[in-house]
C-alpha positions in Angstrom: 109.5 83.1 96.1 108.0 86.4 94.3 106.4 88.9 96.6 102.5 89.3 95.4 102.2 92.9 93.9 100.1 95.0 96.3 98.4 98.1 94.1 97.7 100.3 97.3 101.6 100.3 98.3 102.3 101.0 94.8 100.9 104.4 94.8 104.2 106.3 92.7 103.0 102.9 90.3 99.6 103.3 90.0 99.2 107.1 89.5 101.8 106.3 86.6 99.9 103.9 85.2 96.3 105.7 85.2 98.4 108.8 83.8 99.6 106.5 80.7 96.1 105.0 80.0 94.0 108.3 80.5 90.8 108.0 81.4 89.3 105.0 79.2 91.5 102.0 80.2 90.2 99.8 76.9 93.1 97.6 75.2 91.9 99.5 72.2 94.1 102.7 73.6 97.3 101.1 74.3 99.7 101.6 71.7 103.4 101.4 71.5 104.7 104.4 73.4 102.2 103.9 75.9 103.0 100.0 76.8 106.5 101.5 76.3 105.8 104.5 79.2 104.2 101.7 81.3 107.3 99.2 81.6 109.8 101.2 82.1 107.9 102.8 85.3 107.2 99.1 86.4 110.9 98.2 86.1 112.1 101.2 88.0 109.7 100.4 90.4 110.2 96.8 90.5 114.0 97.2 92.6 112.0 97.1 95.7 110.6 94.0 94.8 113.4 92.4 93.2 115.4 93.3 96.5 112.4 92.0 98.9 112.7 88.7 97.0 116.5 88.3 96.7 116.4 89.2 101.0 114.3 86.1 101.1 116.1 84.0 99.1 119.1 84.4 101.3 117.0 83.5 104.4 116.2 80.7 102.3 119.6 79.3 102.0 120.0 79.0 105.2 118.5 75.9 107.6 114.5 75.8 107.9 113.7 76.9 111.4 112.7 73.5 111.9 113.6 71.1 114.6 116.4 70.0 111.7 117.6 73.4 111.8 117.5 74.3 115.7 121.2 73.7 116.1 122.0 76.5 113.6 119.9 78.9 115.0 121.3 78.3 118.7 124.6 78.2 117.5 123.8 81.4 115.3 122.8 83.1 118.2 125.4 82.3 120.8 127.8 83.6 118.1 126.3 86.9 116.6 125.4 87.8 120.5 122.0 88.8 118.9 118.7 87.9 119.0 117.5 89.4 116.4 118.4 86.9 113.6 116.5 84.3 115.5 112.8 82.7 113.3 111.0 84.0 116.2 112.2 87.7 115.4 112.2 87.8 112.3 109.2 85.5 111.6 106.8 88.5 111.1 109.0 90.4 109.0 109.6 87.2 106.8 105.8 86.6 106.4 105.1 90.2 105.6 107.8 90.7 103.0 106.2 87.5 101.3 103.2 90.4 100.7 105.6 93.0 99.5 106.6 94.9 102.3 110.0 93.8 103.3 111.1 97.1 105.4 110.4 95.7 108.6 112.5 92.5 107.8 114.7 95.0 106.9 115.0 97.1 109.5 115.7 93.7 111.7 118.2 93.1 109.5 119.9 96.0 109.8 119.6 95.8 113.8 121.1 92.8 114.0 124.3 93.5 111.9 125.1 97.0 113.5 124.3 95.2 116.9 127.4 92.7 116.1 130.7 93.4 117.4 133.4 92.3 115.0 134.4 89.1 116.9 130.5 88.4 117.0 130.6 88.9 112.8 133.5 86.7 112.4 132.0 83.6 114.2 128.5 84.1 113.0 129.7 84.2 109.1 131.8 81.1 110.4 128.6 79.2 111.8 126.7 81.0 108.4 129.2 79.6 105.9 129.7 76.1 107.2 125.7 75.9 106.6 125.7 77.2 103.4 128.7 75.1 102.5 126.6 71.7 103.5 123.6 72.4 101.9 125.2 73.8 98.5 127.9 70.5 98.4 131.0 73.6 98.1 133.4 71.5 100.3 136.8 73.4 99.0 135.5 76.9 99.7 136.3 78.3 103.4 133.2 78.4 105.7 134.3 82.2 106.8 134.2 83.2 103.5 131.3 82.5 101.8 129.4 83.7 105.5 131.3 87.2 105.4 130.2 87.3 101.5 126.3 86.4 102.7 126.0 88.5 105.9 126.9 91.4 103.7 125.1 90.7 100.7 122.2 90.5 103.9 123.4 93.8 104.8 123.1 95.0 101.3 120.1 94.1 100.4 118.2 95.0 103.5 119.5 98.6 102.8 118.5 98.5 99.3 115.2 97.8 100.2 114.7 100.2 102.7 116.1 102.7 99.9 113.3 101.6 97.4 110.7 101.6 99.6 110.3 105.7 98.8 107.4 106.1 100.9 107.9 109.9 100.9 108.1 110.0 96.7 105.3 112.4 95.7 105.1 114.6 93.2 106.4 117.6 94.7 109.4 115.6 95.7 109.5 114.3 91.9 109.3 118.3 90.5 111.9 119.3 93.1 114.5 116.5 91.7 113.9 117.1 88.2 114.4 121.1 88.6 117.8 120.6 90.3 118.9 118.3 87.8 117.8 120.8 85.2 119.6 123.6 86.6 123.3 121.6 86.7 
């Protein structure tokens, strides 16, 4: 469940990259520092990804939004007291995130949680963990635990990829960061 890599939202990625190749992109011209220079840009830029995909895997551990699955949505819903959990919500954000662009899902995400009250957070990680409990075969773990632990690793990880998604990381910005942490 890997996000595809889309070059033109990759823009901090893809300057990088033609700055580490130069001008004529041949396999000749790659040596060791270069390949070097190259992955360690694509792993620091690859936390957005990695925090798109893990988002989607916890949707995915939860019921299909299938007629199979229609009971734990309605009963999601009547217990968070919000709509914005619900497949039809969230079904856009879920298809774009499978393109790498997860802050819309995110943003729902967020929504949703800040929109519980705490009685509303206690009975939907109740309804949460119960499903997760069934469909991982962890009868001796309580139901309100493991859904606390997933609505904030939710929480979490919808923040973390709003956070990588540095839309406004330009060079200036870039300059500006290294000079105050030269000056410390």
């Amino acid at each position: 469940m890997l996000p595809e890599v889309r070059p033109h939202l990759s823009t901090p990625l893809t300057d990088q990259l033609k700055h580490q190749l130069g001008p004529a992109s041949g396999t000749s011209q790659l040596d060791v520092e270069r390949v070097a220079g190259i992955a360690v840009v694509a792993s620091a830029h690859s936390g957005g990804y990695a925090a798109i995909g893990h988002l989607l895997g916890l949707l995915a551990a939860l019921p299909a939004p299938t007629e199979a699955g229609e009971r734990f949505w309605s009963d999601l819903w009547r217990s968070s007291g919000t709509a914005y959990l619900l497949p039809a919500t969230i079904k856009a954000g879920v298809l774009e995130s499978l393109t790498g662009e997860g802050t819309t899902l995110a943003r729902q995400i967020l929504s949703a949680v800040d929109e519980m009250t705490p009685p509303q957070r206690l009975a939907a990680a109740a309804v949460i963990g119960q499903a997760l409990i069934e469909s991982d075969h962890l009868p001796d773990l309580k139901t309100q635990v493991i859904g606390e632990l997933w609505l904030r690793d939710l929480e979490l990880t919808a923040w973390h990829v709003l956070h990588a998604d540095r839309r406004s990381d330009d060079p200036v910005g870039r300059k500006a960061f290294r000079e105050a942490w030269s000056n410390v």
